[in-house]
BALOBA-1460 file (C-alpha; in Angstrom, 3 decimals):
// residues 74
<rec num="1" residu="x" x="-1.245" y="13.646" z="25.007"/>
<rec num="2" residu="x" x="-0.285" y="11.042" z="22.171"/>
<rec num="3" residu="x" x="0.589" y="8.886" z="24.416"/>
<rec num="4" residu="x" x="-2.682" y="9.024" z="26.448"/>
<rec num="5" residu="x" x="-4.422" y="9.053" z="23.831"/>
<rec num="6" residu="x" x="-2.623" y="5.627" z="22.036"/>
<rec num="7" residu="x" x="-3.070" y="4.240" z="24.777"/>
<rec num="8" residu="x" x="-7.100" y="5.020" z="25.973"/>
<rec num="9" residu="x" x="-7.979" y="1.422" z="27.105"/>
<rec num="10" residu="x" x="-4.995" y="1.087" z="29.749"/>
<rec num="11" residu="x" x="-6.078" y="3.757" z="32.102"/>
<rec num="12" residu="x" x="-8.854" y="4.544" z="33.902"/>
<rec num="13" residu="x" x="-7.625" y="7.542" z="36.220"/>
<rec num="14" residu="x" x="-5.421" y="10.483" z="35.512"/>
<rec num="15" residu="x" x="-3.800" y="12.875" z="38.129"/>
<rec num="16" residu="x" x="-2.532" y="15.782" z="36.659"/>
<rec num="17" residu="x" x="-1.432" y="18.720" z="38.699"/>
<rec num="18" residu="x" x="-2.546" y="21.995" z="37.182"/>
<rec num="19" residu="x" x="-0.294" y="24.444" z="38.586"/>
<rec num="20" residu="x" x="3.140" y="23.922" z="37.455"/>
<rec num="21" residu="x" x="6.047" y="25.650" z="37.913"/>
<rec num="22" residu="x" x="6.268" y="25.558" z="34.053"/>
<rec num="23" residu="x" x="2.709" y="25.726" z="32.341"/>
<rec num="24" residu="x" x="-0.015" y="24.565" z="33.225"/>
<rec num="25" residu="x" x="-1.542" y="20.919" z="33.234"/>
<rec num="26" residu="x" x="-5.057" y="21.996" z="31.219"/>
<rec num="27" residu="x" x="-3.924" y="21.009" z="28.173"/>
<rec num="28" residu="x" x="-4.399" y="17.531" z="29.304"/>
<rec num="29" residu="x" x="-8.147" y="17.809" z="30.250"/>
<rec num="30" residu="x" x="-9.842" y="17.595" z="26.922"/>
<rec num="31" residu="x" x="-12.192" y="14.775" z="27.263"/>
<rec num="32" residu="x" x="-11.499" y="14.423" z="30.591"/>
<rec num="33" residu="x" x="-14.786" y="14.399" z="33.259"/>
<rec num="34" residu="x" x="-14.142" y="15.703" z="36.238"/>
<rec num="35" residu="x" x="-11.304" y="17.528" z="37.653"/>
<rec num="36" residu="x" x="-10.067" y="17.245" z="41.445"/>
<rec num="37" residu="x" x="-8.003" y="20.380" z="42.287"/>
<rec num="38" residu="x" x="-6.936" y="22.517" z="45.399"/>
<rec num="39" residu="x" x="-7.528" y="25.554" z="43.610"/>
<rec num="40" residu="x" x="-11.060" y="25.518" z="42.975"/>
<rec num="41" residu="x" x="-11.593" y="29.136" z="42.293"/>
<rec num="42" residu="x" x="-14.064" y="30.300" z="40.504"/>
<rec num="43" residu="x" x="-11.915" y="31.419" z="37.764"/>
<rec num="44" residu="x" x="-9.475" y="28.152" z="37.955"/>
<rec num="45" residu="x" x="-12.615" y="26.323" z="37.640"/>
<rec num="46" residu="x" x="-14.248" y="28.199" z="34.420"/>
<rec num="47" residu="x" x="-10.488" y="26.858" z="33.010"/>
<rec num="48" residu="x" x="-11.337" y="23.050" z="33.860"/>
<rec num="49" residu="x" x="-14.857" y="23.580" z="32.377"/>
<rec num="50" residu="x" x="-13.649" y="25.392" z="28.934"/>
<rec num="51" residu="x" x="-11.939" y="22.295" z="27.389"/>
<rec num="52" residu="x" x="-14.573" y="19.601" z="28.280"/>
<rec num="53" residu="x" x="-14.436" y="18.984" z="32.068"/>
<rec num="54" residu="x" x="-17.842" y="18.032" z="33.228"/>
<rec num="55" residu="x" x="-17.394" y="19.018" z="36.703"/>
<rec num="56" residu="x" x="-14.464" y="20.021" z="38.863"/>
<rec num="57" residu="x" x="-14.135" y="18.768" z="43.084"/>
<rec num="58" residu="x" x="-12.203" y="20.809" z="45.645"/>
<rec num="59" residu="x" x="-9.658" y="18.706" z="46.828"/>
<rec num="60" residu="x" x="-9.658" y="20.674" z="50.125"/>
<rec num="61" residu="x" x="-13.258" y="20.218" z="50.752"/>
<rec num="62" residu="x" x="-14.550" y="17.163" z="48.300"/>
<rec num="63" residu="x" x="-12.716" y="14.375" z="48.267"/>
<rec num="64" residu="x" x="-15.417" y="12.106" z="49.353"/>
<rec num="65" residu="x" x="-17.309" y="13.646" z="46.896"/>
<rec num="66" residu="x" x="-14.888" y="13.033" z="44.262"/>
<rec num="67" residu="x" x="-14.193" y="9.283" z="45.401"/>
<rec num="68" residu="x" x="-17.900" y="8.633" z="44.966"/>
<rec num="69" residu="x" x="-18.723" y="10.667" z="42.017"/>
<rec num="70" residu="x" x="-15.330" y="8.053" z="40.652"/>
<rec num="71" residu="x" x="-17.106" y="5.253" z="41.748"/>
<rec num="72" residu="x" x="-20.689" y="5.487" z="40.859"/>
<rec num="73" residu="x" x="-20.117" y="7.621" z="37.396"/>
<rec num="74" residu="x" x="-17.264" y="5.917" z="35.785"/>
């Protein structure tokens, strides 16, 4: 995160994968605005959503979506 975070203005994208064999990758998605996962649960998604995520894609189902939503939003 400190490193993200000193270094704001050199990224525009982050993939993070959330379900890790150790942990979890939410701690990363403060601030973050919009979240493309393959678990897209309801529940997984109320856990992108609590720290800031605006809104969360299915990866298995909104891709397009997401690639447009990247494009036209941010």
């Amino acid at each position: 995160m400190a490193c993200l975070q000193a270094n704001e203005e050199a990224w525009q994208l982050l993939v993070v994968d959330l379900l890790r064999k150790q942990g979890t990758g939410l701690g990363v998605l403060a601030g973050i605005v919009a979240a493309l996962t393959n678990a897209a649960s309801p529940d997984n998604r109320a856990e992108c959503v609590r720290p800031g995520v605006d809104t969360v894609f299915d990866k298995a189902a909104q891709v397009n979506e997401f690639l447009a939503y990247c494009a036209v939003e941010h």
